[in-house]
C-alpha positions, -999 to +999 in steps of 0.1 A: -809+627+658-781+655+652-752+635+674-723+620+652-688+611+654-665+622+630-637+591+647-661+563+642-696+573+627-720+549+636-713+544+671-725+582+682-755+562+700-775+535+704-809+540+720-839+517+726-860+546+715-839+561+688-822+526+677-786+526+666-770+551+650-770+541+611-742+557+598-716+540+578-674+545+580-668+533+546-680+527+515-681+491+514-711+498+537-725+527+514-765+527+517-786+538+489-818+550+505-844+564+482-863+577+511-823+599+521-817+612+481-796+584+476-785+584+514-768+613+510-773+625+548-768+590+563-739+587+542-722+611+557-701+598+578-678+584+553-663+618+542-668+632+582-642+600+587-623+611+558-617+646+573-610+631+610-581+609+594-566+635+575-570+662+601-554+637+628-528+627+604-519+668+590-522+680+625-527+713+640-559+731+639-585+716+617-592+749+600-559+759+595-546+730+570-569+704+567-601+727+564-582+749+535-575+716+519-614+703+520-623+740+512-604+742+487-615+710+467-647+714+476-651+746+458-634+735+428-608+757+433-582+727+435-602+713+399-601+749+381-563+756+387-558+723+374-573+721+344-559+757+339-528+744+346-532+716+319-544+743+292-512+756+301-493+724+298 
């Protein structure tokens, strides 16, 4: 099933067929699944929470601020300036 929410994963259905959606909101419901590497796709809805909150908190469009800011840590550029910044210190 591709369908999830970003608001409040876990809630994106709930089918007899399909079953519930099993995504957690938070870690204190992390799942490690050896079946998921760890449960790193079913886990995924903790950081797509993450980015909701923040995005709904920074405001404006998603890509604009809060998208640079995941970007931008995601690609280590936020960890390389850092630490170049320390070198520096």
């Amino acid at each position: 099933m591709a369908l999830r929410s970003l608001k409040a994963p876990g809630t994106a259905y709930d089918d007899p067929v399909l079953g519930k959606d099993p995504q957690p909101a938070h870690m204190k419901d992390y799942v490690n699944d050896p079946e998921d590497d760890g449960g790193v796709h079913v886990n995924s809805g903790i950081p797509s929470r993450a980015f909701y909150l923040a995005a709904s908190a920074i405001g404006g469009f998603a890509w604009e601020k809060a998208g640079l800011i995941w970007y931008t840590a995601l690609t280590g550029t936020c960890a390389a300036t850092a630490i170049s910044r320390r070198r520096r210190g």
